[in-house]
N, C-alpha and C positions, 0 to 999 in steps of 0.2 A: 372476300379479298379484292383487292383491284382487280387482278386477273381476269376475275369472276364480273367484276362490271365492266370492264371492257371488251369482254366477250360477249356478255346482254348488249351492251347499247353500239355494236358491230363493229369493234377495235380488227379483228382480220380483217373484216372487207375492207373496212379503209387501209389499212396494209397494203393489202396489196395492191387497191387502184396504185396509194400514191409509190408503190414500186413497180408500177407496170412498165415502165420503160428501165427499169435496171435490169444488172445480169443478177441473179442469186444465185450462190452454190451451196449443195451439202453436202458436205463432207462427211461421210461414214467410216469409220476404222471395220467394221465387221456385220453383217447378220447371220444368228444364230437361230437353231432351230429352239423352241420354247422351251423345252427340256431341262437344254444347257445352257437357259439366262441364270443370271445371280452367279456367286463367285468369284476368285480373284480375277482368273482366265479370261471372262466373260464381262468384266467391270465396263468397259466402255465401247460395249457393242450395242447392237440392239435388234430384239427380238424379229422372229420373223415373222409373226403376226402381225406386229408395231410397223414395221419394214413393209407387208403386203397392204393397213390402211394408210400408210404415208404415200404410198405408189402410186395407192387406187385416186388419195384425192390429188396429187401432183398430172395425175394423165387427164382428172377432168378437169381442174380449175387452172392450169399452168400452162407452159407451153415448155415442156423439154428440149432441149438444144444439145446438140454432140460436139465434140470438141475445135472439130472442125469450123462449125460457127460460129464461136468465138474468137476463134484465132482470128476468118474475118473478119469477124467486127472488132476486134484489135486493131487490126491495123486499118481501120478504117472505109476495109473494102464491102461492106453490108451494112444494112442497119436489124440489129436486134429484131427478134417479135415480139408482143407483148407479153408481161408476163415468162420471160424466159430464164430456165431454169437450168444450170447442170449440177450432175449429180457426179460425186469425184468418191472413191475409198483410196484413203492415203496408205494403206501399210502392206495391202497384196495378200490378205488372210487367203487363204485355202477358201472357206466360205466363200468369199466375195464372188467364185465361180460355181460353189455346189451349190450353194443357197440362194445369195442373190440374183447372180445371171438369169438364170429360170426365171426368176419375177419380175424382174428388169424386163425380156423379153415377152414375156405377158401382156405386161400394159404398154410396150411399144416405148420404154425410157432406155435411151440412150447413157452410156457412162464411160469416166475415165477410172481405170484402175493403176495406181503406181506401183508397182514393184520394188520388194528390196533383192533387187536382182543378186548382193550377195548372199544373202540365207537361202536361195534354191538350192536345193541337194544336202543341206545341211540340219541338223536337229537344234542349232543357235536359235536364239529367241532376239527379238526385237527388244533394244537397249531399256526402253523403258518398262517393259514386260518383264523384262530380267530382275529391274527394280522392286518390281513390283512381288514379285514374289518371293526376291530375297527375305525382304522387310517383311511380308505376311507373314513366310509360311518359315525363315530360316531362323537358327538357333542363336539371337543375340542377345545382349544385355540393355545394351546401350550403347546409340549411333550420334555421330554425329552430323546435323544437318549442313549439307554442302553449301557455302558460300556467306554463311551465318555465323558458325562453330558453337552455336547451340548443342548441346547434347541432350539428346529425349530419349527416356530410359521406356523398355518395353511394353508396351499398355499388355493388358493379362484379354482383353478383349479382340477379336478379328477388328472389328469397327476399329476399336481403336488405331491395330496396324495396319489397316487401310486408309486411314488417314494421315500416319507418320509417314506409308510410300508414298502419298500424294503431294507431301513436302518437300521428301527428298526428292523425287521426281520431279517439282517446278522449281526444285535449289540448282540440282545439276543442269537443266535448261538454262537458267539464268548463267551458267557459267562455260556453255556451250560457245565457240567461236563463231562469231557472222561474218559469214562470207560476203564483201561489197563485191560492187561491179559499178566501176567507173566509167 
C-alpha cells in the first residue's frame, strides 16, 4: 500500500523534520485498560498498550510541551522547541486519571485534561455517547438521520448500528450552534 512505501522510503522522518518547528496536539478521548478495548463504550478510545508505545516513542523522538508553553508561545512571549508536542483528553473520562496519569507521569508527558464539569456527581453520559448507544444497543425500527431526513431502517448487525450512530452523531454536529467571537 502507499502507507507501506512511505514508511520503507522514510515518510515519518521527513514528517517530522518538516514539522519540527510546529506545535502538534493529540487529542485522546480515553485510555482503557486492554481488557475493555472493542465495544460500543470503548469505540474511540485507545488501548493502554497502544497509549504506553505512543508515550514511550513521543518522550524519545518529541519534545512535550505543557500548557503553559503554549499559551506563551501564543502570545508570542517564547519561542517553541523543536518538535513540540501537547497531549490534550477532550471529555474528562475517569480513565484519563486511573490509567492514563500513571503513564503520562512515567515517561515525564505533560497534559491538558478538559472537563465536562457538568456530568461530576452525575450517572448522565456525554451527548454523543448517549448517541451512541441509543442507536447500538436501543430497541428501534427506524430513525431518521438529523439534518438529512433520510430514514435508515435497523441493520440486524452491531457493525451495521455502529455505523447508523456514527451518522447520526456527525448529522446532529452538523446541526449543533457555533458559537462566534467577534
Amino acid at each position: 500500500s502507499a502507507f507501506a512505501a512511505l514508511r520503507v522510503l522514510g515518510g515519518p522522518a521527513l514528517a517530522r523534520r518538516a514539522l519540527r518547528r510546529r506545535l502538534r496536539v493529540l487529542c485522546y478521548p480515553g485510555v482503557v485498560r486492554d481488557e475493555h478495548a472493542g465495544g460500543t463504550r470503548y469505540r474511540n478510545t485507545v488501548t493502554r498498550s497502544a497509549f504506553v508505545r505512543q508515550m514511550r516513542s513521543l518522550a524519545r523522538r518529541d519534545t512535550p510541551v505543557d500548557l503553559a508553553t503554549v499559551i506563551a508561545w501564543a502570545r508570542g512571549e517564547r519561542e517553541l522547541p523543536d518538535r513540540a508536542v501537547l497531549v490534550t483528553f477532550d471529555d474528562g473520562y475517569r480513565n484519563n486519571l486511573t490509567v492514563a496519569a500513571p503513564l503520562l507521569k512515567s515517561f515525564g508527558v505533560p497534559a491538558v485534561v478538559a472537563l465536562s464539569t457538568g456530568l461530576i456527581g452525575t450517572r448522565d453520559l456525554l451527548w454523543p455517547t448517549e448517541v451512541e448507544l441509543r442507536v447500538t444497543e436501543g430497541a428501534w425500527d427506524s430513525i431518521e438521520l438529523p439534518g438529512c431526513g433520510e430514514r435508515v431502517v435497523r441493520p440486524r448487525d452491531h457493525a451495521g448500528r455502529e455505523a447508523v450512530a456514527d451518522r447520526v452523531r456527525h448529522g446532529q454536529k452538523l446541526l449543533l450552534p457555533v458559537l462566534r467571537v467577534d
